[in-house]
Structure formats: structure tokens, C-alpha cells
BALUM-731092 format. One line per 5 residues: number of its first residue (from 0); for each residue x, y, z of C-alpha. Coordinates in steps of 0.001 Angstrom, whole numbers. Layout:
REM BALUM-731092
NUM) X Y Z | ...
This chain:
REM BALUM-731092
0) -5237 19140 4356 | -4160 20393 7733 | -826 19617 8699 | 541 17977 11779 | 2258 20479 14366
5) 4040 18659 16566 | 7495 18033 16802 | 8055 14614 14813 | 10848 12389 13828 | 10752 10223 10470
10) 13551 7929 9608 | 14433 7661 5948 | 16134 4717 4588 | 18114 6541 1825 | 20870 3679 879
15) 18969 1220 -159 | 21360 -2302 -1426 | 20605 -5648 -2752 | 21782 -7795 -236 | 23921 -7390 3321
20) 26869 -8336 2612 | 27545 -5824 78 | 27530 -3497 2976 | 29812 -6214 4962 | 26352 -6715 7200
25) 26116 -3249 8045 | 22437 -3322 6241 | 19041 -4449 7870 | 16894 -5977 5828 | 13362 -3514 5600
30) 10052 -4958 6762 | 10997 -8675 6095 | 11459 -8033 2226 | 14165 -8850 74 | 15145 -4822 -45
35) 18270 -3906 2516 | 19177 -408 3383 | 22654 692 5013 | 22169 4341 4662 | 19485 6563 6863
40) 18463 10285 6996 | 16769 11152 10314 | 14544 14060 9895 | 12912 16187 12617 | 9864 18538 11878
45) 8155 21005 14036 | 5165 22227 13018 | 5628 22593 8934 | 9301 22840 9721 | 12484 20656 9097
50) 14517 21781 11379 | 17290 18848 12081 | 18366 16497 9020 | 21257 13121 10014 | 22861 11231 7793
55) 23848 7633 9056 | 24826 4340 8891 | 23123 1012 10456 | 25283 947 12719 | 25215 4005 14289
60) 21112 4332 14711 | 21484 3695 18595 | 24117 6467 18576 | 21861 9106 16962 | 18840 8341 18741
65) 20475 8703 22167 | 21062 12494 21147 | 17356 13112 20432 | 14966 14600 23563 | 13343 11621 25420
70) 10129 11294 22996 | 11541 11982 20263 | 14128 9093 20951 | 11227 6535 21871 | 9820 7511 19056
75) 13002 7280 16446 | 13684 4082 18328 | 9921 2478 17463 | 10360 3453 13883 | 13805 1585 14306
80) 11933 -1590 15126 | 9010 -1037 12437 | 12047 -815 9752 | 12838 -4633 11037 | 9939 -5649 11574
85) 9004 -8953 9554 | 5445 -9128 9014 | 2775 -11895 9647 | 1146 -13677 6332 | -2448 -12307 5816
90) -4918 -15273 6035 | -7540 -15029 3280 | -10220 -17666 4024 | -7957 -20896 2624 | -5171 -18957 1385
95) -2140 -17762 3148 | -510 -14629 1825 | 3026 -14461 2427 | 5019 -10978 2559 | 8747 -12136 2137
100) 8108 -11115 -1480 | 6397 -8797 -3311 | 2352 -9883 -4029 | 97 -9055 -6488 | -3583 -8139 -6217
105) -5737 -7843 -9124 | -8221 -5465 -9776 | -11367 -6350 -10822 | -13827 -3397 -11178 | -17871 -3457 -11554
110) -18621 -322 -12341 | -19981 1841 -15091 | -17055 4586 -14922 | -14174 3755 -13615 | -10983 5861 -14954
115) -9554 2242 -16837 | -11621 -705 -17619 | -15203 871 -16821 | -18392 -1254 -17962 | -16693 -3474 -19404
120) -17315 -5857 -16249 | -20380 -4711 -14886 | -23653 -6997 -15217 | -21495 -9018 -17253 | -21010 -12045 -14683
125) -19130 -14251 -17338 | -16802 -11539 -18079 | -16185 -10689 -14878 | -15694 -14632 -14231 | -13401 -15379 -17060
130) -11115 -12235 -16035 | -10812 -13436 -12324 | -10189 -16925 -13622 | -7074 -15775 -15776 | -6102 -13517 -13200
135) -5731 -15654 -10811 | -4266 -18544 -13428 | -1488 -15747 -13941 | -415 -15443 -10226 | -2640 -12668 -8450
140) -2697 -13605 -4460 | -6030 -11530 -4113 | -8761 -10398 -6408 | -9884 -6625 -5343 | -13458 -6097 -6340
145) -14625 -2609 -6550 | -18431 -1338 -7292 | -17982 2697 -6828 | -15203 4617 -8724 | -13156 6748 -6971
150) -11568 8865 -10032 | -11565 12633 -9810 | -15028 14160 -9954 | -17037 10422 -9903 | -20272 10772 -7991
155) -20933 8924 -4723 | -22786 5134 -5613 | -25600 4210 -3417 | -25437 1382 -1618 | -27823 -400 -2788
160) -25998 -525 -6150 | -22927 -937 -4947 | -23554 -4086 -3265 | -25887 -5513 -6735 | -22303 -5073 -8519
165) -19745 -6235 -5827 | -21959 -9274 -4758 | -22151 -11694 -8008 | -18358 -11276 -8140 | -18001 -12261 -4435
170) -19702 -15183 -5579 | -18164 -16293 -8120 | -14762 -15302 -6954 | -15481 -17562 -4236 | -16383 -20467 -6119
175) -13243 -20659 -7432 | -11251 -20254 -4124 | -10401 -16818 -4356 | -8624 -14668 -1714 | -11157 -11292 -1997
180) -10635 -7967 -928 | -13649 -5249 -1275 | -13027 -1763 -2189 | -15463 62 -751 | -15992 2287 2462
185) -19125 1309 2996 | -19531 -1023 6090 | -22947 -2233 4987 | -21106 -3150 2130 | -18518 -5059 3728
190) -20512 -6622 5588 | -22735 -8197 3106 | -19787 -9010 1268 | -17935 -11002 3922 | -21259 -13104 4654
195) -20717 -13826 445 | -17279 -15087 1002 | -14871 -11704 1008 | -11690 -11154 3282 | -9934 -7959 2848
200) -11656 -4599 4131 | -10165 -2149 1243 | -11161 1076 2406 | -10194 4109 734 | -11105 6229 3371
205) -8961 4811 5780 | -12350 3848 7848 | -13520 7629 8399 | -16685 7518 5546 | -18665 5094 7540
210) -18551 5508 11339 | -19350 1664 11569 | -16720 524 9457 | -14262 143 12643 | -16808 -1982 14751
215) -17548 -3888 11738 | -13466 -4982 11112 | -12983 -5424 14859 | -16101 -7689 15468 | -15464 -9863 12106
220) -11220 -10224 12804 | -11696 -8959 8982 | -7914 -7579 7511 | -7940 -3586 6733 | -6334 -2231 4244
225) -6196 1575 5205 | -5800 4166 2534 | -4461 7790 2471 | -6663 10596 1064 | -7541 14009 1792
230) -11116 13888 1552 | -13543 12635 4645 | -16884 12870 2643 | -18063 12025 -1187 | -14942 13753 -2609
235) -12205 11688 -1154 | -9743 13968 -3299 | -11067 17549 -1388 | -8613 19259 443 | -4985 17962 -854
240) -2966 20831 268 | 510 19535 1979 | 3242 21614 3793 | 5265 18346 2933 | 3067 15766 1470
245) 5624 12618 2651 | 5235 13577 6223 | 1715 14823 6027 | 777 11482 4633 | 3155 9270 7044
250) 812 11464 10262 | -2073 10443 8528 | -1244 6819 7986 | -13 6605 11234 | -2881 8596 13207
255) -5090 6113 11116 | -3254 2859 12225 | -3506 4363 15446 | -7661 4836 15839 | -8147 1259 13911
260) -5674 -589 17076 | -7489 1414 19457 | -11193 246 17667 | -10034 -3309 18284 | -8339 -4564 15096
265) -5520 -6323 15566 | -2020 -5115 14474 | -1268 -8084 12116 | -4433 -7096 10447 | -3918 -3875 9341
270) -2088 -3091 5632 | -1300 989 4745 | -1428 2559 1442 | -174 6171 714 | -3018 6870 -2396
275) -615 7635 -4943 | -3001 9591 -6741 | -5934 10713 -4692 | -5956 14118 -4103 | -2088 14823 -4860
280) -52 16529 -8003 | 2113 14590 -10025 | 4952 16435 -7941 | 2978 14866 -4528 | 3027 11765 -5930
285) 6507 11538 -7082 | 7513 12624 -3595 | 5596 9882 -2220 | 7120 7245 -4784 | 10415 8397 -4122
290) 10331 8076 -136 | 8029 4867 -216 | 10864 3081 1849 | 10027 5752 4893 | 5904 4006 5364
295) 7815 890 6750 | 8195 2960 9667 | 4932 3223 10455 | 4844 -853 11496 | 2280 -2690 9103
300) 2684 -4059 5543 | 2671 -1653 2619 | 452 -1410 -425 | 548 44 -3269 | -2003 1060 -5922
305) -341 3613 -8983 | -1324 545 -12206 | -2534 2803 -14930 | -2892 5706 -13289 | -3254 9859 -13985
310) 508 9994 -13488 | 1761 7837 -15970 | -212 9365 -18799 | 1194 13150 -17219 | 4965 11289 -17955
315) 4434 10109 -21289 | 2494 12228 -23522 | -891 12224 -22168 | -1292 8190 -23294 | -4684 6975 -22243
320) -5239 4568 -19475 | -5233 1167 -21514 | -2124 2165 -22790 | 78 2880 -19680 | 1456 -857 -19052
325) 5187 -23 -19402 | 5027 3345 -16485 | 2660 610 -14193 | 5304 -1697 -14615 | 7894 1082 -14027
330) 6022 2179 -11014 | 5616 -1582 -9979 | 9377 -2183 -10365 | 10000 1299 -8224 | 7730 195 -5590
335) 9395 -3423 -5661 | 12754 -2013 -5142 | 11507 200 -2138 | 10309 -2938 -142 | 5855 -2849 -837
340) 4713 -5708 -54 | 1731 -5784 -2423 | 1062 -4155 -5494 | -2533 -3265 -6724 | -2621 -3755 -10710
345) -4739 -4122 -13518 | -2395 -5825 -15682 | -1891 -9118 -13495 | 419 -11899 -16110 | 2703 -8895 -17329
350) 3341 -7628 -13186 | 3595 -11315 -11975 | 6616 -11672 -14468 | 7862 -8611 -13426 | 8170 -9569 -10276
355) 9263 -12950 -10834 | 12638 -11491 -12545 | 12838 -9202 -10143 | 13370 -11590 -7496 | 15861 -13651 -10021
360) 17993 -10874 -9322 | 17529 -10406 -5455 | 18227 -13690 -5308 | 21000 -13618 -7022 | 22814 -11244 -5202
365) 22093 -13021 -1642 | 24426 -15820 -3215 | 26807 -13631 -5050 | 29736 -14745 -2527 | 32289 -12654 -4816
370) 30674 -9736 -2627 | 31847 -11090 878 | 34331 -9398 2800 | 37959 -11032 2547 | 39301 -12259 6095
């Protein structure tokens, strides 16, 4: 991947804290979530450089920036904003999907050979029903269909296929008032798919496989969910060679957000995901789990997609897909704690609960008044 090689400024939230008034109100609150940070680390690259790192508080952002050269400060000041910026709900058809706490999306996958739960949905339309049904029962906001795998080495799907498997599940994920995203890059795809009853543009190629895909998202007012990977053609995992994968991946996202505004698709409509995963070692993708808080920067709601995935089974022995529900729900917990705003699983009733006690606890500590500062 090439890197970016201009002078850039990326504000870390570092001190992260589980409610404001632990930090006597010197926290914001990140990306209208129920995550706070107090602590920042300012970082500015030139070229495949650091070359200026800043430790501060919240209170002192206005302070730092003023020392920066004039872009650079309009810029550090933006990403200022982004950090507080509280996001619209995405509107699925009927459904309104709320980010003041952490969603979950299901995954429901018709495909022959997909890395987890391959075949075992495909052509099987009762399957595939009874699996949305109790996925949705458990507390999933959105089902995500996908008809092509994108696993290491998978060969491209032809269209045609692709929409004979996404299609029946449109349908019946419709039928029983479903919020539906489509994984696909395909705009032919998409398009067929929204006339079925889909919502959510999923597009692992952040909208660069298909040149129509932007036109198509613009015209329809359809929600994007834009997607970081290395790869431009059939191998979306080609070419994942970093000088620092956190800020090579925040230029990407960000250069991507950029082209889809300028296409025509609204702001409020766009969702980023870093592709934990695609095209990236286990060391990239630890760097990228451990700076998550830094994408709310970049302005738009945050996704994330690491349920079952190469990773875990690289931590813990080399256990095989179906058998990685306690690092997802590590992963999920991480990613909670870090301020996503929806997390992409397969394992739906076990995240939902998850999350659920997770919030118990965020909740908890905005009432804990044994934290307030004494007069």
C-alpha cells in the first residue's frame, strides 16, 4: 500500500474513563457514546515520519492546536470536533438505529466458502430464515447478508450468482421487518437488492471495485458503510504493506469519506470500518484495535467487523473459526470500550448480552456520585 506523504496531524484519545466526572469534567464524551477520554496524544507525520508527539489534557486542546502551522491547526481543530461529534440514527426502511450505544449487526452469509459458517446457509431458504428470525429475536439492529466471500485467496463470484444467493434472503429478511445491509461491492448488486427491500450499502471496497457504486448510493439516499482494504481489484487483501498501518488506514478512510461526500452521499450516511483483517498481520491488526478510539476523528460512525476472525485463532492456539466466541467477545468488549458504534458478529444472543452488561456498568458509573468533586 502506498503511504500518504504529506504532513498530517492525528489526534489520539489515549485516557480513555468511564464517565466525566471522574476527571472532574475535564473529559469529552467520544462520538456521542458512552466512552469519555481526558487524555490526548497529538501526533504529526511527514511523509512516513513522526516527527512531533503531545501529550494533553481536554482542556488544553485549544492551547496545543494554536502552536501548530495554520493547516495543520484547521485540521487538528476538525478532528477536535469529529471527537464530539454525536452522530445521527441510521434510518433502515421502518427502523431507526440509534448510536448512543453500541449496536449489533448480524451476519448472515450465503455462500459456499466463507472462512466461518460457509454452505451451511446457501440455497437453504428455511435455514437462512430461521437464523435471521433468532437473530433478530436476540437483539441484532441489522441483518448483513453476504453472497461472495472475501477470506484470503477466495475467488471473485459473478454476479449473476451473487445476486441468486443475496436475493431470497432480502426477501425474506424483509418479510419479517428487517433492517438489511448487503455486503457486496457490486452496484448491480445493490441495486437489485434495494428494489428487494435492502438498506445498508456494505462495501468492502470502500466503493472503488465498481465505478457505479458511488452514483448508485448518491441517487438512492442509500447508507454506506465504507471499508478499509488494500486491494482495488479481485484480491481485496493485495498490497498490505504499511509504513504505519493506523495512519495509513485513518488516510485511507478519510480520502474515502472524502470522494463518497464529493459523489453526493450525504455525511449522515456514511459509516467507516478499518478491516481488521483484510490484508493486515496480526501485529497490523492489533495496532488498529489498540488505536480504534483515533477513527472517531475522521467524523462518521464506526464499525467494526473482527467476530471469529484469523486473529483470534493466531491468539489462542490455532482454534478453528466455530470455536473463537470468547476472543470475538473479547474483541467486541475492546471495541465497546473504544467507543464503535456497531459491531459486525456472527454470534448475535452471546454479543447482545455482552453489551447489555457492558452498559450496566457505564451506566453505573454516570450515577456513581461518590466520584464527584467535593466543594
Amino acid at each position: 500500500m502506498t503511504a500518504a506523504f504529506e504532513r498530517g496531524v492525528y489526534i489520539h484519545p489515549i485516557g480513555l474513563v468511564p464517565s466525566p466526572h471522574t476527571e472532574h469534567g475535564a473529559a469529552i464524551r467520544l462520538a456521542g457514546t458512552m466512552v469519555y477520554a481526558s487524555r490526548f496524544a497529538m501526533v504529526v507525520r511527514d511523509g512516513e515520519r513522526a516527527v512531533e508527539r503531545k501529550l494533553f489534557g481536554a482542556r488544553e486542546a485549544e492551547q496545543v492546536f494554536d502552536e501548530l502551522d495554520g493547516l495543520l491547526a484547521t485540521e487538528a481543530e476538525q478532528q477536535w470536533a469529529n471527537l464530539q461529534k454525536v452522530h445521527a440514527p441510521l434510518i433502515a426502511g421502518e427502523r431507526t438505529i440509534r448510536f448512543d450505544q453500541p449496536q449489533v449487526m448480524g451476519v448472515l452469509n450465503v455462500t459456499p466458502d466463507s472462512f466461518s459458517d460457509g454452505g451451511e446457509f446457501l440455497d437453504k431458504a428455511d435455514a437462512g430464515q430461521a437464523h435471521a428470525a433468532s437473530m433478530l429475536e436476540a437483539g441484532a439492529a441489522i441483518i448483513d447478508i453476504g453472497g461472495e466471500s472475501t477470506r484470503p485467496g477466495a475467488a471473485a463470484t459473478w454476479e449473476g450468482d451473487e445476486k441468486d444467493r443475496v436475493l431470497p434472503a432480502v426477501e425474506y429478511c424483509k418479510a419479517m421487518g428487517a433492517a438489511i445491509s448487503v455486503d457486496t461491492r457490486r452496484a448491480g448488486v445493490m441495486e437489485a437488492a434495494i428494489d428487494a427491500g435492502a438498506h445498508v450499502f456494505n462495501d468492502v471496497s470502500a466503493l472503488r471495485y465498481d465505478p457505479r457504486s458511488a452514483e448508485l448510493a448518491a441517487n438512492t439516499g442509500c447508507p454506506v458503510i465504507l471499508m478499509h482494504a488494500p486491494g482495488s481489484g479481485d484480491d481485496l487483501h493485495e498490497g498490505g504493506e504499511y509504513s504505519d498501518v493506523v495512519s495509513d488506514v485513518f488516510d485511507f478512510l478519510k480520502n474515502a469519506r472524502t470522494r463518497a461526500i464529493a459523489a453526493g452521499i450525504a455525511e449522515d450516511r456514511i459509516m467507516l470500518d478499518p478491516g481488521i483483517g483484510f490484508g493486515k498481520s496480526l501485529k497490523d491488526n492489533l495496532a488498529l484495535i489498540n488505536s480504534l478510539p483515533l477513527f472517531h476523528a475522521l467524523g462518521s460512525p464506526l464499525l467494526l467487523g473482527v467476530s471469529r476472525k484469523r486473529m483470534i485463532g493466531a491468539l489462542s492456539n490455532e482454534e478453528a473459526a466455530q470455536d473463537r466466541l470468547g476472543g470475538s467477545l473479547a474483541l467486541a468488549c475492546r471495541g465497546m470500550d473504544a467507543g464503535v458504534h456497531m459491531l459486525r458478529v456472527h454470534d448475535v444472543k452471546e454479543t447482545v448480552q455482552a453489551r447489555n452488561v457492558w452498559r450496566g456498568t457505564r451506566d453505573a458509573a454516570l450515577t456513581d456520585f461518590s466520584q464527584l468533586p467535593l466543594d
